[in-house]
Backbone as numpy.savetxt, mean C-alpha at the origin, in Angstrom:
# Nx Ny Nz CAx CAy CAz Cx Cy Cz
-15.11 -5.99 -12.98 -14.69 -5.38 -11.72 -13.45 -6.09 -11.21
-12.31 -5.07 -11.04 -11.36 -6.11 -10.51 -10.97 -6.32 -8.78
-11.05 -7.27 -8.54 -10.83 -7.00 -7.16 -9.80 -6.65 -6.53
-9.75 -6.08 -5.24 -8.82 -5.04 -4.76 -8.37 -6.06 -3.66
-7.07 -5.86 -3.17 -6.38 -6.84 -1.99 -5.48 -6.16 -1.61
-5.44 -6.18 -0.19 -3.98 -5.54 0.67 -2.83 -6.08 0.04
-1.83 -5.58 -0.12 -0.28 -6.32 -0.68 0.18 -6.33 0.55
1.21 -7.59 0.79 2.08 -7.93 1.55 2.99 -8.17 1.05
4.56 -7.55 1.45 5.54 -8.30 0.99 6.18 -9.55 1.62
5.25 -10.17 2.53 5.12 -11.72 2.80 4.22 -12.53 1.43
3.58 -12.42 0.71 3.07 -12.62 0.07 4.11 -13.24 -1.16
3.60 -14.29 -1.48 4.85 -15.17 -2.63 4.17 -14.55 -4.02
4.72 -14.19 -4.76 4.35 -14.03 -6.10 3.38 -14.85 -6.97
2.60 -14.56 -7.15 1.38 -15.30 -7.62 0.43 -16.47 -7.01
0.86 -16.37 -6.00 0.17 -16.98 -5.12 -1.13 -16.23 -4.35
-2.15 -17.33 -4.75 -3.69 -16.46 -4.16 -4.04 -17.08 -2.75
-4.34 -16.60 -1.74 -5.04 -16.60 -0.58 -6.51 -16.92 -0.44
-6.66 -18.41 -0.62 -8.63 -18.15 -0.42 -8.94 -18.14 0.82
-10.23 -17.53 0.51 -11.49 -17.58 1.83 -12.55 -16.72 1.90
-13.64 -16.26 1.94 -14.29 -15.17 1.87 -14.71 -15.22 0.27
-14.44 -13.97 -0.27 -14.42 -14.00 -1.75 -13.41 -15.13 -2.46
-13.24 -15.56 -3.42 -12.62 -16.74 -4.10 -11.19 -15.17 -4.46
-10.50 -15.80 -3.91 -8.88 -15.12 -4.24 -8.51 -13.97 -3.89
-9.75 -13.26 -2.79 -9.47 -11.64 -2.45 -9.09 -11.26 -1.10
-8.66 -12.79 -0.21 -8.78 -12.43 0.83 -7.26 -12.79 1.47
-6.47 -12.46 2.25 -5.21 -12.70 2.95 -5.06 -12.51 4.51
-4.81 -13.68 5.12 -5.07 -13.81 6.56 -4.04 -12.85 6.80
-4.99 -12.40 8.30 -5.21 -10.99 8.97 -3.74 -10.60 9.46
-2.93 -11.44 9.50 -1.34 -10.93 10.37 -1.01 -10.59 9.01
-1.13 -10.83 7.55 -0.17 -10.64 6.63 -0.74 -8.98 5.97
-1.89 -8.46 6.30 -2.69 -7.02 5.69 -1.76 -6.17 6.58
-1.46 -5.24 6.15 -0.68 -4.06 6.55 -2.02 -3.12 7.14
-0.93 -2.78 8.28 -2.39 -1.53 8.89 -2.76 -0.55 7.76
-3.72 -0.06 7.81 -4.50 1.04 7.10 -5.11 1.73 7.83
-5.47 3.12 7.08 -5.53 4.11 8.12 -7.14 4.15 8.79
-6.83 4.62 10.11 -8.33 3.99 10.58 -9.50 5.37 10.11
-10.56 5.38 9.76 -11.80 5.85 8.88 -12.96 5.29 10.08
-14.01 5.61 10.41 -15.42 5.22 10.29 -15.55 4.22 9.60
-16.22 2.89 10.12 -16.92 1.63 9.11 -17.08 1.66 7.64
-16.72 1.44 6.77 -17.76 2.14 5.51 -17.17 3.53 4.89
-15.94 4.17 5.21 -16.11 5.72 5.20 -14.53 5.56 4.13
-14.96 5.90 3.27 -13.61 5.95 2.25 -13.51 7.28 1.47
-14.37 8.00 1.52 -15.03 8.67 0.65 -13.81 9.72 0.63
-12.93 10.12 1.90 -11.96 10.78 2.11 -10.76 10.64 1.46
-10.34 9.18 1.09 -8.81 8.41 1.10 -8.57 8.65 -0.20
-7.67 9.16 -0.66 -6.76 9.28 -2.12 -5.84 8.73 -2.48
-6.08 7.69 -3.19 -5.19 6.32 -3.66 -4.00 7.19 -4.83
-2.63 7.31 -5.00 -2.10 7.26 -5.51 -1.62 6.23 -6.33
-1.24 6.28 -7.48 -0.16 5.26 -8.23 1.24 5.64 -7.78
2.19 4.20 -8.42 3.47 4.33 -7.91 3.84 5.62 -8.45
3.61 5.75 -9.93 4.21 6.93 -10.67 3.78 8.37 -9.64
2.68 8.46 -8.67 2.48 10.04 -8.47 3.69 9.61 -7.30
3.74 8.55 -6.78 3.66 8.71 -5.36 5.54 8.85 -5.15
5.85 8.30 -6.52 7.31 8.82 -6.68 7.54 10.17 -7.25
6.62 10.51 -8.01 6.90 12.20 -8.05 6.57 13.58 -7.09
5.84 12.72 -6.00 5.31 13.43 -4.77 6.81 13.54 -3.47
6.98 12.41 -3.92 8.65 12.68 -3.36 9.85 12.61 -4.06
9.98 12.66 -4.92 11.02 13.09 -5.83 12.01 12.08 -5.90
11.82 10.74 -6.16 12.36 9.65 -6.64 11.64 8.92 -7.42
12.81 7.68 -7.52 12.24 7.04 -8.74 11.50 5.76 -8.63
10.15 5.30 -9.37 9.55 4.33 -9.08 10.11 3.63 -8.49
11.07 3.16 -8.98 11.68 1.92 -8.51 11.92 1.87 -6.68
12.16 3.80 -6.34 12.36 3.16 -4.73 11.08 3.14 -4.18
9.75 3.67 -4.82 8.86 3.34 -4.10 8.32 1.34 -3.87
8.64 1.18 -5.24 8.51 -0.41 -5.25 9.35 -1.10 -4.17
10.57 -0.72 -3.97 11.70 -1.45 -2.45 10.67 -0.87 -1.35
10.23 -0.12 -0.97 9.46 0.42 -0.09 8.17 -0.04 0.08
7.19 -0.37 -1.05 6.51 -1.23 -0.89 6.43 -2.59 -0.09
7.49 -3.24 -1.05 7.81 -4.62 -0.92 8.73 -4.97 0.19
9.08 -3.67 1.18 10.14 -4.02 1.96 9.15 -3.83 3.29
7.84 -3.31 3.10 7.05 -3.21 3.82 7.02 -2.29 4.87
7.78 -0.99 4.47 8.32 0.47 4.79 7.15 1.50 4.39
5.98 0.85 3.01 5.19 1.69 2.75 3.73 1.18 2.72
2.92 1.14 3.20 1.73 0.19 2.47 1.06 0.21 1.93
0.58 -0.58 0.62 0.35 -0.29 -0.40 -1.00 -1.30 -0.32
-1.99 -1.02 -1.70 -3.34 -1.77 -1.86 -2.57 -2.37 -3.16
-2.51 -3.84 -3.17 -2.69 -4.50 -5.05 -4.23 -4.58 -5.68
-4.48 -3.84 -6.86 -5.45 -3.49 -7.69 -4.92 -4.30 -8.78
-5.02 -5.62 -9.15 -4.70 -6.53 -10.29 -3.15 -6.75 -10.03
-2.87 -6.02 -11.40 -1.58 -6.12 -11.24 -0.83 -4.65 -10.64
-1.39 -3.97 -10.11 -0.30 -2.50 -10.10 -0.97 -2.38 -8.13
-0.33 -1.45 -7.92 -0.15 -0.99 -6.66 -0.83 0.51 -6.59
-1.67 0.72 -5.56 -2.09 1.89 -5.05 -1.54 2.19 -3.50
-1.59 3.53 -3.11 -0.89 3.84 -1.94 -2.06 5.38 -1.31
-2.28 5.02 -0.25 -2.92 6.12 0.06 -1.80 7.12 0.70
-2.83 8.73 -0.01 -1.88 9.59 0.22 -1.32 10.06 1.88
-2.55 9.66 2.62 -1.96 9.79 4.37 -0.84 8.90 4.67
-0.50 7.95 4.28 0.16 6.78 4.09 1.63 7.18 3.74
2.00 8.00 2.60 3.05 8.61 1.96 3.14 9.85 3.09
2.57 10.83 3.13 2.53 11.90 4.23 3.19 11.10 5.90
2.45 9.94 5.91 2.97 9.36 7.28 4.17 9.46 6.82
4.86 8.37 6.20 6.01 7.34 5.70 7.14 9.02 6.01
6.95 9.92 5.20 7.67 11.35 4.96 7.90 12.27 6.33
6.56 11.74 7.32 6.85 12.54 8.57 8.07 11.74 9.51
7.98 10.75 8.97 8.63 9.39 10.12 10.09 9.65 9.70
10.61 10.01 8.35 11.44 9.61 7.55 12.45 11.47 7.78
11.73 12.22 8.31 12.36 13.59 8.45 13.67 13.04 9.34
14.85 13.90 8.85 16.49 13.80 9.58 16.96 14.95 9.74
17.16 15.25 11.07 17.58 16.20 11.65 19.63 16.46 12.29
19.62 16.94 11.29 21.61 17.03 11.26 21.74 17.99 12.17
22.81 17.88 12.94 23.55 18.15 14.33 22.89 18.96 15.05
């Protein structure tokens, strides 16, 4: 089972956070908000990978990763890769609409 952890792009590269579980936990100013649910209630939330979540908006991994890490998007670290919930991307896209003259 691998364990799941909020990403921060305060977070130093390979560096683990103990407390709670042994290496799963990261004090509370550095977790990016997530979307608020019922206690317990996930059953709704649809985790994307970088790959959908750049073809859901029509760029390339790479800018979802600056967006990640620039802390513009927020993302879950699952080992080594990144998940993104899809309300999350839908937010990021409503915020991000530009309205010319």
């Amino acid at each position: 089972m691998s364990h799941i952890r909020p990403y921060s792009h305060h977070e130093k590269r390979g560096t683990w956070v103990t407390g709670g579980e042994a290496g799963a936990c990261l004090p509370r100013e550095m977790v990016p908000a997530m979307p608020t649910h019922p206690p317990g209630d996930i059953s709704d939330v649809k985790f994307l990978t970088v790959a959908e979540v750049a073809a859901m908006m029509r760029v390339s991994k790479m800018t979802v990763y600056r967006l990640v890490h620039g802390g513009e998007l927020p993302a879950v670290r699952v080992g080594r890769s990144f998940r993104v919930t899809e309300e999350d991307v839908n937010e990021y896209l409503r915020k991000s609409f530009y309205s010319a003259g």
